[in-house]
Each structure stands twice: as C-alpha cells, then as structure tokens.
N, C-alpha and C positions, 0 to 999 in steps of 0.2 A: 485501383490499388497499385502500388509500385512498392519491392522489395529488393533488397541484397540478396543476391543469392548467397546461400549457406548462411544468410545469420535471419534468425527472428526477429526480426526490426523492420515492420513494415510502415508506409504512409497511406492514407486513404484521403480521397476529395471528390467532388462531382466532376472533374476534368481531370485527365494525366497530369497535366502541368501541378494542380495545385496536390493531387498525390505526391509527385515529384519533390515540391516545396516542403508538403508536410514528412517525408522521406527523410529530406537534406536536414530538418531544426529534429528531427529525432535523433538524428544519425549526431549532430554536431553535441548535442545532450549525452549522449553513451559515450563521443569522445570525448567531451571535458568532465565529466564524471571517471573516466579510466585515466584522464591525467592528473583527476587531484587524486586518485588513489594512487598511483604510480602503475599502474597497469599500461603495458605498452597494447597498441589495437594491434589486431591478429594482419598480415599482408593479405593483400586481396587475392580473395580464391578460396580463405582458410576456411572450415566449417565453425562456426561459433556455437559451442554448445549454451541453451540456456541456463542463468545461473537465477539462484532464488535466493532473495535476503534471507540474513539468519533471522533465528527463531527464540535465541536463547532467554530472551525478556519474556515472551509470550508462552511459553512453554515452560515457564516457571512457577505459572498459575492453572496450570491443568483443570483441574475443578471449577475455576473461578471465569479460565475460555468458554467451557464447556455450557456453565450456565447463563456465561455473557451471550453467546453465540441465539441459545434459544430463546432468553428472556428479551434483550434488547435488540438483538438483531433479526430477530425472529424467523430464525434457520433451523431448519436440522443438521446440519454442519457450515462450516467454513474454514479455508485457507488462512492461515495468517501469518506473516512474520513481521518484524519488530519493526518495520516501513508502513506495514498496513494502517491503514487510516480509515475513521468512518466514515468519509470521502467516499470510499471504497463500495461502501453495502447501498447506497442509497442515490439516486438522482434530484435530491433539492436542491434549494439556492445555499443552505447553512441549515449545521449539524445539531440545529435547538431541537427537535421534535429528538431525537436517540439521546440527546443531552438531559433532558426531561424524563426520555423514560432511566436513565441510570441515575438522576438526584433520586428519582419517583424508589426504584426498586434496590439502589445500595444507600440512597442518605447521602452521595459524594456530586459534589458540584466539581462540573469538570470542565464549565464555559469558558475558565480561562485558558484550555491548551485547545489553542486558535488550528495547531494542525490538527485534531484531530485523533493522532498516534494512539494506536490502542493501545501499544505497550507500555504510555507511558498511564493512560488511561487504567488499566489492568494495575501498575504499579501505587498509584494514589487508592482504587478500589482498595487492595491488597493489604496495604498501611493503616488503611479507615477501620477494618473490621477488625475487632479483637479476637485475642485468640485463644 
C-alpha cells in the first residue's frame, strides 16, 4: 500500500513500486477532476477531508431507493449518491443479471444507460410507474 499522508487516496499493488504507480493515476484522476471543477489541490501537508457525491437525484425517490436496494440489490441497506453505479454492488463482467432483475420487478429496461448510474436508473423507474 502507498498513501498521501492527510488525504484518503491510497494505491495498492503486489510490489511498492506498482502501489506507488497505482498511487500516482489515482492522485493525477482527483487532480484533473479538481481542475475541471475549478477546485485548486490543497499544498502538501494539508489534511484533505473526504467529500461524498451529492444525493439530491437519489434521495428524491425515498421509497423507490428503499425497495430498489432490497429487491434488486438485495441489501438491507446501501450508500448511494447520484455517482453510484451498479458497478458498484456487484463484481461481474456487465450489469445484465441486476438489469433483468429491474425489467423482471419495475417493467423498465434500463440496458441502454451503459454506465450504470442509478440515479439516472431510479429517474426512468420513477417516470415509468403511474401515479
């Protein structure tokens, strides 16, 4: 493992060196992510507190996380915000086996949004069911 001290952003590999590597494409990912946001990186030494995507798409459907979570994901809870992806819940090759079970239990084919995104997933559910 190799990390920054004060930030959550670690690298991991079977050697140092390749921790080291996977360290540096993480580290160059949070800085061109902070510069297309206009976010300047903190000087070194600074504490970087963790920040967490917002929620405000996924938390618009309360009831509808709730029973996504246990039906399809098949949790008693989960994290999620509007980045989360079913990427996320599962280690396959591709998201058809969770995509099958949400045609299976809402009627909504959702094979076309290739990321994943539940929020955006949640928002097609959401549109589908009458109200």
């Amino acid at each position: 493992m190799a990390r920054i001290l004060k930030w959550s952003l670690p690298g991991g590999g079977d050697t140092p060196e390749a921790a080291v590597q996977e360290l540096a494409a993480n580290f160059e990912a949070v800085a061109e992510d902070r510069r297309r946001k206009g976010i300047r990186l903190p000087r070194p030494g600074t504490a970087v507190p963790i920040q967490f995507a917002p929620q405000d798409r996924v938390t618009a459907h309360p009831e509808l996380v709730e029973d996504f979570v246990h039906q399809v994901l098949g949790l008693d809870w989960a994290w999620m915000s509007d980045e989360s992806s079913l990427w996320d819940f599962h280690s396959g090759d591709t998201n058809a086996d969770l995509q099958t079970k949400i045609r299976e239990i809402y009627g909504v084919d959702v094979s076309d949004i290739e990321s994943g995104n539940v929020a955006e997933i949640l928002d097609r559910i959401a549109r589908s069911v009458p109200e």
